[in-house]
Structures are given as structure tokens and as C-alpha cells.
C-alpha positions in Angstrom: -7.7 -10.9 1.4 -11.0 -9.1 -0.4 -12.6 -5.9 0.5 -15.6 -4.3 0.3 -15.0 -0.8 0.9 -18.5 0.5 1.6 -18.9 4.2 -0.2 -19.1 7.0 1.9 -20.3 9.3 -0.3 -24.0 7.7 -1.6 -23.6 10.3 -5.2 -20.2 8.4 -5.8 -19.4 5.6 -8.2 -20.0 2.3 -7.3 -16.8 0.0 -6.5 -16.2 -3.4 -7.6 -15.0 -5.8 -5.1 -11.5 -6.8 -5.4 -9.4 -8.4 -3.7 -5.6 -7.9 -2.3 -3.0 -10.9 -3.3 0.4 -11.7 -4.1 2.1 -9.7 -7.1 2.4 -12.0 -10.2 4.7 -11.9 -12.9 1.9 -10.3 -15.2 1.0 -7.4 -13.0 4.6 -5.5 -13.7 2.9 -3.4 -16.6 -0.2 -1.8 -14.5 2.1 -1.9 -11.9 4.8 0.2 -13.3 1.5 2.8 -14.3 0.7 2.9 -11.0 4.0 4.0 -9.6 4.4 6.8 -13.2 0.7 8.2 -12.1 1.9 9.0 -8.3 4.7 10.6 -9.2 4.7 14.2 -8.0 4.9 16.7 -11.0 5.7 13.1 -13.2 9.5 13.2 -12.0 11.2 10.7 -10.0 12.4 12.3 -6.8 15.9 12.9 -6.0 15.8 10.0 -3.2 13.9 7.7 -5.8 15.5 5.4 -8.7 12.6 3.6 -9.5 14.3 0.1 -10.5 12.5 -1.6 -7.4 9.6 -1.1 -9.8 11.3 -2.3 -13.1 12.1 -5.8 -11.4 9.5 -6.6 -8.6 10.3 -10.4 -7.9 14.3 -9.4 -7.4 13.5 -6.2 -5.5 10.3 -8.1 -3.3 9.6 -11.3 -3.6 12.7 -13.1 -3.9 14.6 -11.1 -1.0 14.2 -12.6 2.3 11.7 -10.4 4.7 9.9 -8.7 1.0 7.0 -8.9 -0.6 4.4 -7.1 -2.6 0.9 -7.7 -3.6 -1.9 -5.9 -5.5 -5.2 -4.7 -5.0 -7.4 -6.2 -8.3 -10.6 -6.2 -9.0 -12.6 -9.3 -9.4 -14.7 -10.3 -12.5 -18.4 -9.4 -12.1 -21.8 -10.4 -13.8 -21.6 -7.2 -16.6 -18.6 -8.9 -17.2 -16.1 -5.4 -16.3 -12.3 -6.7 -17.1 -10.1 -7.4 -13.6 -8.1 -4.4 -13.4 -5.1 -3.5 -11.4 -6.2 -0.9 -8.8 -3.8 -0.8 -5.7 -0.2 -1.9 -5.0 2.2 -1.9 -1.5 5.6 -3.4 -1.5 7.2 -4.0 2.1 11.2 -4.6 1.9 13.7 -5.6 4.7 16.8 -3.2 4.8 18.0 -4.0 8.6 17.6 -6.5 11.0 13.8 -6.5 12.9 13.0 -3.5 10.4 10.3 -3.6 7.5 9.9 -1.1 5.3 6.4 0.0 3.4 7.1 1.3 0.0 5.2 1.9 -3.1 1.4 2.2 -1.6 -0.4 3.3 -4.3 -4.1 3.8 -5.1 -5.5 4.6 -9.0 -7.7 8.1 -8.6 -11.1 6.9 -9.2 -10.6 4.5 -6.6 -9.1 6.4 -3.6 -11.5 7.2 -0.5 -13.1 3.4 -0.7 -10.8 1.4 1.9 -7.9 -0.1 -0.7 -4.7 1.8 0.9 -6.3 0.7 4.1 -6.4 -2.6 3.3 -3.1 -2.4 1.5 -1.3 -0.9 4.7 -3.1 -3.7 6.8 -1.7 -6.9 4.6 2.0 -5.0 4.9 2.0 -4.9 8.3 0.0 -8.2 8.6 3.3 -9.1 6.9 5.8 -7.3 9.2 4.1 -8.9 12.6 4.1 -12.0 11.1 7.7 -11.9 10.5 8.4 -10.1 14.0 9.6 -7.0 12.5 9.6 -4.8 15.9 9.5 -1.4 13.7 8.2 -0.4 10.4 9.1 2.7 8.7 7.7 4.4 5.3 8.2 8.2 3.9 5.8 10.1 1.9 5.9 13.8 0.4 4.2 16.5 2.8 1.9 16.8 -0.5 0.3 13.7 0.1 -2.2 14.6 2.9 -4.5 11.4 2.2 -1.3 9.4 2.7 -0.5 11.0 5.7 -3.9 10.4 7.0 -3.7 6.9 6.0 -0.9 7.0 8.4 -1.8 8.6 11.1 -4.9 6.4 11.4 -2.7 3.3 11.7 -0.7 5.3 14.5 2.0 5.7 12.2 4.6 8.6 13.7 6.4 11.4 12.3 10.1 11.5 12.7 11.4 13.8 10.9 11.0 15.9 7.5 13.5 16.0 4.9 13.5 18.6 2.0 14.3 16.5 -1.6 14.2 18.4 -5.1 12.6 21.6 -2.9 9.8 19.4 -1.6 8.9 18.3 1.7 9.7 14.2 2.6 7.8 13.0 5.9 9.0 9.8 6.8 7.5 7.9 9.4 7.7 4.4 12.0 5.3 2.5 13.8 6.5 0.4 17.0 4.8 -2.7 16.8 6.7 -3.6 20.1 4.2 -1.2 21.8 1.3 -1.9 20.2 -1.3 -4.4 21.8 -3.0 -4.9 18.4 0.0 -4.6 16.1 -1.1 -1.5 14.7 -3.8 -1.9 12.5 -7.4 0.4 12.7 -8.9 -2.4 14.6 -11.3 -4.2 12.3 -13.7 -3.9 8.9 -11.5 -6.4 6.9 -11.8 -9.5 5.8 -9.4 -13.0 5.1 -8.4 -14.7 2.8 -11.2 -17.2 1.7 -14.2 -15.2 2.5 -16.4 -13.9 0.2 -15.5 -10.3 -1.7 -17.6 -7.0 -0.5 -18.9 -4.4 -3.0 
């Protein structure tokens, strides 16, 4: 899938296009600096061990009803290096169940359209599979990622206090959704040409 997340904010960087794919073997390092940079107060949480992180193919892509994929961008003209800019991992842990873990964004890039496309792969991924529910948590601290959520009609089950901070986990239905969930357009396949 590539994106073109078209800026918002006219006095704001320029992004490159990129494009969302399957993790590879090489991505583990930027990866694994993804997950350090979003962790709150640089801790792992109490409900966390991180080792999904350390081996990506075991933990996603060789399970059965897992994956995980990047957002990177692609090379341009000025010749910019691809970089590593997004990541979302979606694991199986009971039957019909997905689960969305690991969405991350790098800072400069949040507020152009990556966790959007991100969270619209993953559950892409789910319906495909006819997962029937889809679940993810987040810290109460992370009111862009709750956003996020909300916009995909995500809801809020219940909130859990971990290490004194608030946990919000939340589940989609895609049984009762017509569209499956998703915000309801402004992304591209597979194949077509990347946006900037």
C-alpha cells in the first residue's frame, strides 16, 4: 500500500511518500527504535516484556493469523535515504480475535496519515482472515492514539491502572460493521503510484 498523506498544516515539513509493506528481516533494528522512542517515560510497562519486538518473524509472521509490516519511505529524486517511519503488528491470541499491537509513528512524521494507514492494513488483515473482533490497548497518555481510534469506531472497554498509569484498552466489532471499520476512503493499493 503507499500513501500520500496530504499536510494539513501548509507551514509544516514536507513528507515523502512511502509506502506500507511486509516487515523484512532487515527492519528489526529501526524497528526495535521505534518501539524504545514510544515508550512512556523510556520504561517498559508492567504488562509489557517487549520480546515480541526482539524476534518479529516468531512473534508475527511465522504464527498463524500474525503479521507486521512497516511504514517506509520511498527513494526520491534528492536522493533522501528510505527510512523506517511507522510500524503495526496484529497477533492472534483466541479464536476469531485479532489483536493490534505495536502501532507506532516516528515524531516528525505523526499528523500526516501513516497510523491511519497502518491501522487500515491491520484490519485490512483481520477482515480478511474473518476475525469477528479486534482488540488493542493504549495508555490514557496517548490522546493521538486514542483519536486514531475512535476515528476507526474503535470502543472503550475498560481502563486498567499499570505502574500508576492509566491503560485504555479497546475492540472493534467487525460483525457489525457494514464497511469493516475503516474511515471510509483516502487510501490507496498496492500497485498504485505513491502520494507526497
Amino acid at each position: 500500500m503507499t500513501m500520500d498523506p496530504l499536510d494539513s498544516d501548509p507551514g509544516s515539513r514536507t513528507l515523502q511518500p512511502y509506502v506500507v509493506r511486509s516487515f523484512r528481516r532487515g527492519d528489526i533494528q529501526a524497528c526495535t527504535q521505534l518501539y524504545v522512542e514510544g515508550l512512556l517515560g523510556g520504561k517498559i510497562a508492567e504488562n509489557d516484556t517487549g520480546l515480541d519486538i526482539d524476534d518479529i518473524e516468531s512473534a508475527y509472521m511465522n504464527k498463524p493469523g500474525g503479521h507486521f509490516w512497516v511504514a517506509e519511505t520511498v527513494g526520491v529524486a534528492d536522493g533522501a535515504a528510505k527510512q523506517i517511519i511507522g510500524m503495526v503488528g496484529v497477533q492472534q491470541h483466541e479464536d476469531n480475535v485479532g489483536e493490534i499491537r505495536r502501532l507506532r509513528v516516528r515524531q516528525e512524521f505523526r499528523r500526516r496519515g501513516i497510523g491511519s494507514a497502518l491501522v487500515e492494513v491491520a484490519l485490512k488483515f483481520c477482515r480478511d482472515r474473518g476475525y469477528l473482533k479486534i482488540a488493542l490497548d493504549t495508555f490514557m497518555e496517548r490522546e493521538p492514539a486514542v483519536r486514531l481510534f475512535e476515528k476507526f469506531h474503535f470502543r472503550h472497554s475498560r481502563t486498567r491502572n499499570v505502574m500508576g498509569k492509566e491503560v485504555m484498552h479497546f475492540y472493534l466489532d467487525l460483525y457489525q460493521r457494514d464497511g469493516g471499520g475503516g474511515s471510509g476512503g483516502g487510501h490507496q493499493q498496492q500497485g498504485e503510484q505513491p502520494r507526497i
